[in-house]
VEXDREN-2710 file (C-alpha; in Angstrom, 1 decimal):
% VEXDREN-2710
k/r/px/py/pz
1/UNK/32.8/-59.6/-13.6
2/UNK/35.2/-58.9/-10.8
3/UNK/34.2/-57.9/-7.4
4/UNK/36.3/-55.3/-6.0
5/UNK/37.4/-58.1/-3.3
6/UNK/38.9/-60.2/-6.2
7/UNK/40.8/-57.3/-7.5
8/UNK/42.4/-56.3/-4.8
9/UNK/43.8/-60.1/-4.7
10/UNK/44.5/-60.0/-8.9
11/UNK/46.9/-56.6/-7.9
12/UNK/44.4/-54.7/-9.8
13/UNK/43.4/-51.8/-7.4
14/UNK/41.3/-49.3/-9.2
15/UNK/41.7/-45.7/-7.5
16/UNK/38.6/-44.2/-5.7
17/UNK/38.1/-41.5/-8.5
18/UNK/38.5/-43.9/-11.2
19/UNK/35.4/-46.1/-9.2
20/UNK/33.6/-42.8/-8.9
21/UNK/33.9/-41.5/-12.3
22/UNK/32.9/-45.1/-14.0
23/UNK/29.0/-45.2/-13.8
24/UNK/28.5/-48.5/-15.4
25/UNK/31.0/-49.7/-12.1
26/UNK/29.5/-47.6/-9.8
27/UNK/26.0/-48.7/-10.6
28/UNK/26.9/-52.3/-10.7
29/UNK/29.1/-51.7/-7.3
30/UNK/26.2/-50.4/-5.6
31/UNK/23.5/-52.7/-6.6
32/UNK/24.8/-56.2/-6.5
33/UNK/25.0/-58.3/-3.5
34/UNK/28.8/-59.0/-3.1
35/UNK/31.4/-60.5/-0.9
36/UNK/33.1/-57.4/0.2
37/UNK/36.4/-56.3/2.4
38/UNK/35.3/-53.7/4.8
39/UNK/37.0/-51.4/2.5
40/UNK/34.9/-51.9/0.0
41/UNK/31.6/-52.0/2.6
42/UNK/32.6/-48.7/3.6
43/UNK/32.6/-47.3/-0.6
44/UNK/29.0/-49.0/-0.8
45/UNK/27.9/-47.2/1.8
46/UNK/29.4/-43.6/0.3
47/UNK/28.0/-44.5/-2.8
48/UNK/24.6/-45.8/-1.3
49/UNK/24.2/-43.1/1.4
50/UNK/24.8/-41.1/3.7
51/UNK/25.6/-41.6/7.2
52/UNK/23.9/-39.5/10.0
53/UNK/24.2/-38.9/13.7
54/UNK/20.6/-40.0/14.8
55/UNK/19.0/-43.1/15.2
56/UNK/19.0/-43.8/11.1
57/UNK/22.7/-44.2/11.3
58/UNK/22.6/-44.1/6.7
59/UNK/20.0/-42.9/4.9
60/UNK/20.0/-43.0/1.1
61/UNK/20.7/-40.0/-0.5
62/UNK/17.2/-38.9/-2.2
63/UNK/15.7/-39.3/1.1
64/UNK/18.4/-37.1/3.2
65/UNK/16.4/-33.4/2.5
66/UNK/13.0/-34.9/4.0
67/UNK/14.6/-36.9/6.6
68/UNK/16.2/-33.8/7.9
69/UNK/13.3/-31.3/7.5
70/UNK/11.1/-33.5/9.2
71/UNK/12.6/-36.7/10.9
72/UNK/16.0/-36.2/12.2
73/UNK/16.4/-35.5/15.9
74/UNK/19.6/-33.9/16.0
75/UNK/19.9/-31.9/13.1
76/UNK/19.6/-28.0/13.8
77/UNK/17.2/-25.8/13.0
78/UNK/15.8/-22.4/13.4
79/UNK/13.3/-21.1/15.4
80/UNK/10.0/-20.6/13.8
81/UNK/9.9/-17.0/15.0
82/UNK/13.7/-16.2/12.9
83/UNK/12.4/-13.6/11.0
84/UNK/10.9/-11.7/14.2
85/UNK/14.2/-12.0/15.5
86/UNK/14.3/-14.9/17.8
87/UNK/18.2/-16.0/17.5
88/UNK/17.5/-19.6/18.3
89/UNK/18.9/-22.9/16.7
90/UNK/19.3/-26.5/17.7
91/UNK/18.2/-30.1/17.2
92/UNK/14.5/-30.7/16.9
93/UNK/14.1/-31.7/20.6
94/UNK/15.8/-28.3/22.4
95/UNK/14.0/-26.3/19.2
96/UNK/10.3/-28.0/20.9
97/UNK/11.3/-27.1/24.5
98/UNK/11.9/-23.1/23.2
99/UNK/9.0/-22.6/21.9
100/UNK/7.2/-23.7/25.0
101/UNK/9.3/-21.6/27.1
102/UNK/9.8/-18.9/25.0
103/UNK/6.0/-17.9/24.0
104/UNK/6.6/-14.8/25.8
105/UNK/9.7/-13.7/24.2
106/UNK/8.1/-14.9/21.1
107/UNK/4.9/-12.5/21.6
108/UNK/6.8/-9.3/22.5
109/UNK/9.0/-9.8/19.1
110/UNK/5.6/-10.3/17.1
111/UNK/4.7/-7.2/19.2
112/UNK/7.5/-5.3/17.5
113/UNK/6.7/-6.6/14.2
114/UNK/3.4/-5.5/13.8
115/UNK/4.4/-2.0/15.2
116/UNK/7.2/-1.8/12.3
117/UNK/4.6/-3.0/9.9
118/UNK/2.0/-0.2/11.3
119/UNK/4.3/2.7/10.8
120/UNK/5.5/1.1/7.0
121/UNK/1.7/1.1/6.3
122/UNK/1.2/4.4/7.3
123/UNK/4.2/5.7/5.5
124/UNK/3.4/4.1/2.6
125/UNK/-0.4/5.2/2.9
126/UNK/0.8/9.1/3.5
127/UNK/2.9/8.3/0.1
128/UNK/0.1/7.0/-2.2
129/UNK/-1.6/9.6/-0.7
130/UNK/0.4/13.0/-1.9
131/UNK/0.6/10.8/-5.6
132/UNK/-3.2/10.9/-5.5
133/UNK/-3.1/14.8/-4.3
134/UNK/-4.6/17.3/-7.0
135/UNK/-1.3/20.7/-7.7
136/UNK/-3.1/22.2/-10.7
137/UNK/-4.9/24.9/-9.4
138/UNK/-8.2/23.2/-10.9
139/UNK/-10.4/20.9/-9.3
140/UNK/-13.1/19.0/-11.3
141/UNK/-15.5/17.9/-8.7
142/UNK/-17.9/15.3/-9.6
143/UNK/-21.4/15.2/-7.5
144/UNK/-23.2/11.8/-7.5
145/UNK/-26.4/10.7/-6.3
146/UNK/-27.2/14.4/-6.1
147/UNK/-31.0/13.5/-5.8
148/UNK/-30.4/11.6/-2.6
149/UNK/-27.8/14.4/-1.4
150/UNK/-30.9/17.2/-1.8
151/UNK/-33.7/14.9/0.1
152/UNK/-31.1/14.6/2.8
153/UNK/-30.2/18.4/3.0
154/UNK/-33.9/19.7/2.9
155/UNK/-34.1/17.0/5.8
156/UNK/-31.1/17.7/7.8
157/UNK/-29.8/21.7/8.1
158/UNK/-26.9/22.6/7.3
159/UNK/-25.8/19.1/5.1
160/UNK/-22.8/20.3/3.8
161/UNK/-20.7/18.4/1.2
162/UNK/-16.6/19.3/0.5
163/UNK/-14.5/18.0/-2.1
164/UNK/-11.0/16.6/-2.4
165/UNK/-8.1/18.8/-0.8
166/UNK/-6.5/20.2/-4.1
167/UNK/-3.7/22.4/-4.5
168/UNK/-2.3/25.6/-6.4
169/UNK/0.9/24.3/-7.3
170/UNK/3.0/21.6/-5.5
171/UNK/4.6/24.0/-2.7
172/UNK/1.5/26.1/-3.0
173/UNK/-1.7/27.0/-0.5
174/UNK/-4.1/24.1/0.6
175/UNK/-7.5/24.3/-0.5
176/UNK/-10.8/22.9/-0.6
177/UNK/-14.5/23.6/-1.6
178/UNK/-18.0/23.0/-0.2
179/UNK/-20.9/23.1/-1.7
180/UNK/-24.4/23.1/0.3
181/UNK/-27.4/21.3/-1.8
182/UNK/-30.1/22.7/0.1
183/UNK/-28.4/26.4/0.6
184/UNK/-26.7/28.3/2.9
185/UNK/-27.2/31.7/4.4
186/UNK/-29.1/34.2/2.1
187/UNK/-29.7/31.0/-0.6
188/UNK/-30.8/28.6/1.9
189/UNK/-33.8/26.4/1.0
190/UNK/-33.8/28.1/-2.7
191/UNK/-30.3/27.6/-4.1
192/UNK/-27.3/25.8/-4.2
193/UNK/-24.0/27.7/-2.1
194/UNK/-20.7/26.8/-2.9
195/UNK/-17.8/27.9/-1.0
196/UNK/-13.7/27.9/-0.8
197/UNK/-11.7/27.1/2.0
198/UNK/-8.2/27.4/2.8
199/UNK/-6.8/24.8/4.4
200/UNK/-3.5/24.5/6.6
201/UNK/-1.0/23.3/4.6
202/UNK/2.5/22.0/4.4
203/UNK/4.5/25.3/3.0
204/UNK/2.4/28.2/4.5
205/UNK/5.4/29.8/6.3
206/UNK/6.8/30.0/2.3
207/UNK/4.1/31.6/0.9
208/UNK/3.1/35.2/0.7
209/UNK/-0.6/36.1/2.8
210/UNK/-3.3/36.7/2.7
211/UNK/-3.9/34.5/0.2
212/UNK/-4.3/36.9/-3.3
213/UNK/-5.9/34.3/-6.1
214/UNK/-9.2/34.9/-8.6
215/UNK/-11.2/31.9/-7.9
216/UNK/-13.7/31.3/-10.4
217/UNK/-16.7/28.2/-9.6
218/UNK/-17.9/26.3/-13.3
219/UNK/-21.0/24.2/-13.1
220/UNK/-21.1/22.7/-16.5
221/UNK/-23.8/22.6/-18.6
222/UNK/-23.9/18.6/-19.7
223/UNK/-25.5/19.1/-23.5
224/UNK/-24.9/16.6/-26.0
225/UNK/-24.1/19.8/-28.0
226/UNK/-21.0/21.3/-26.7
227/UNK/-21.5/24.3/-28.6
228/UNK/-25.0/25.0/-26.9
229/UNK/-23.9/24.8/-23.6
230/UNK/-24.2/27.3/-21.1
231/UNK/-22.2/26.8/-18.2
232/UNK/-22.8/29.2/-14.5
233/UNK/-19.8/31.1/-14.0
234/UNK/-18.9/32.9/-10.7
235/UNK/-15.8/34.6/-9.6
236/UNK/-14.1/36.5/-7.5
237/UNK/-10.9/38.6/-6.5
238/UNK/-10.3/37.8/-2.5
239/UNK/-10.3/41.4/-0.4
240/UNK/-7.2/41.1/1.5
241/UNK/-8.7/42.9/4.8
242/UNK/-10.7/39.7/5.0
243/UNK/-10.2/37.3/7.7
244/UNK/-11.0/34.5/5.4
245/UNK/-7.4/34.7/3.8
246/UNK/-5.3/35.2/6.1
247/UNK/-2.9/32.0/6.8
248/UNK/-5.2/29.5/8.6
249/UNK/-4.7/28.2/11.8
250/UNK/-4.9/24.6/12.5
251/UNK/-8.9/25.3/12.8
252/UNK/-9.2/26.6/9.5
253/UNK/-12.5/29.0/9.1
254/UNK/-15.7/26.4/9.2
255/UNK/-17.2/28.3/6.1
256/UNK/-14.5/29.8/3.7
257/UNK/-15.8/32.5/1.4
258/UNK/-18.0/31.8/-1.8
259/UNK/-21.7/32.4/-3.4
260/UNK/-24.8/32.0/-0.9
261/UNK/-27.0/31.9/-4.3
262/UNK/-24.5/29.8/-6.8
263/UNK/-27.4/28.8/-8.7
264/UNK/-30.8/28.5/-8.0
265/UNK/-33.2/24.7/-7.7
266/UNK/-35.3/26.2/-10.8
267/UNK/-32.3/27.0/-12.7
268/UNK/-31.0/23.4/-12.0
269/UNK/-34.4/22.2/-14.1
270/UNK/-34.3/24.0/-16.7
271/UNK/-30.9/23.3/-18.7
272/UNK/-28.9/19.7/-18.5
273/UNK/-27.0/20.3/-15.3
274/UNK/-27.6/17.7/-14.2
275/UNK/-27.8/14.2/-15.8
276/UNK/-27.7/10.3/-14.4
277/UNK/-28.0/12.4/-11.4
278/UNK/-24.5/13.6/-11.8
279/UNK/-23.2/17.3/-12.0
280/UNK/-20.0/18.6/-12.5
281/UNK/-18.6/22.0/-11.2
282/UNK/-14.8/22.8/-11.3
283/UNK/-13.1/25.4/-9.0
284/UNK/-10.0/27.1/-10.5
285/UNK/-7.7/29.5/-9.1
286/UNK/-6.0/31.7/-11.3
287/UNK/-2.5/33.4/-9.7
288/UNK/-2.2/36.0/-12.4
289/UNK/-5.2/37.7/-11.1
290/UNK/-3.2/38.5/-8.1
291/UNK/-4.4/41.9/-5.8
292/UNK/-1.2/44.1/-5.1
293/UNK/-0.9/44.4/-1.4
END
């Protein structure tokens, strides 16, 4: 086979993409050892490697990426602290020499990172947090570990458990009930009190006061036999005179207004209000039950 030296002598000059597009010559170009004109030493070394500006003056192709990443001296990169917003490039060696001059500059930008990430958290925490958020007027508050809950109350005065803010509609009034194990007031030590508050909420100045709702309290009756069940049922109509709903300040009322003497302990015995320790009472307003004022 001719070398590309002997056909340059024959007159046979192959053009460059002719050489490039041949494989077979290519491949047989770039592999054999052959006398060569420095023409065709500098094709070898196009079609071998790459040339380079450091030390490694060519470097074969399918070594260039990691030579570059991690070898070459004066290829440019990044600094490490790009996406904070250090502006930074050069070779390796100038790249070494910021980031021990620069820790400084480097700390205040991670400074201002974890700031933006703080408020993003909380944004995105106050977001999951009104997806979570109860508008049907109903709450269905689920009491665990009540046992526990009692022996602590009889122990402790004034043990008061509340439930999940829920509200009357989404643009409506901000509520929340609270229910003492061990009593409160005229049912303390012989009955469970429940209680509603109204909380400050987000579109008070919208709404019409004092606050005008039926809210009735439901502790269910668990019986395997629906039909047999006999559920406690209290309600009332608010009195609008009442301080207790007017529009709350930002220190809502401590107590709200409910039933001192919801149900009593012995009652609790007697039916299947309780069971696995677990009872169930749901709070519901109703807005067509609405005093004229």
């Amino acid at each position: 086979m001719l070398t590309y030296r002997h056909a340059m002598y024959a007159g046979d000059i192959p053009s460059l993409s002719s050489i490039l597009s041949n494989p077979a010559f290519v491949r047989s170009f770039t592999l054999r050892r052959l006398p060569l004109c420095r023409a065709a030493f500098l094709l070898r070394q196009v079609l071998n490697g790459l040339r380079t500006g450091c030390d490694i003056s060519i470097i074969a192709r399918e070594e260039l990426e990691t030579h570059l990443k991690d070898e070459c001296t004066v290829s440019v990169h990044s600094c490490s602290f790009k996406e904070a917003g250090c502006r930074f490039k050069g070779p390796r060696f100038a790249l070494e020499k910021h980031l021990d001059e620069s820790s400084q500059q480097h700390l205040s930008l991670m400074c201002g990172v974890v700031s933006k990430q703080q408020h993003q958290i909380a944004s995105l925490k106050s977001a999951l947090s009104r997806l979570s958020l109860n508008y049907s007027g109903t709450l269905i508050w689920k009491i665990s570990d009540f046992a526990a809950k009692m022996a602590e109350a009889k122990s402790k005065e004034g043990m008061e458990l509340v439930s999940p803010p829920f509200y009357t509609s989404q643009y409506g009034y901000k509520l929340q009930a609270s229910l003492f194990p061990n009593g409160n007031g005229a049912g303390e030590d012989t009955h469970i009190s429940v209680y509603i508050k109204i909380l400050p909420g987000e579109y008070d100045a919208l709404l019409r006061w004092p606050f005008a709702h039926s809210v009735s309290f439901t502790l269910f009756d668990q019986s395997t036999c629906p039909e047999k069940a006999c559920n406690i049922v209290e309600s009332f109509i608010p009195d609008p005179t009442w301080k207790n709903f007017q529009r709350p300040s930002r220190e809502p009322d401590s107590l709200g207004f409910g039933f001192p003497k919801f149900v009593s302990h012995e009652m609790l015995k007697k039916r299947h209000f309780m069971k696995d320790d677990t009872m169930f009472i749901r709070v519901k307003v109703d807005p067509s039950k609405i005093v004229a004022v």
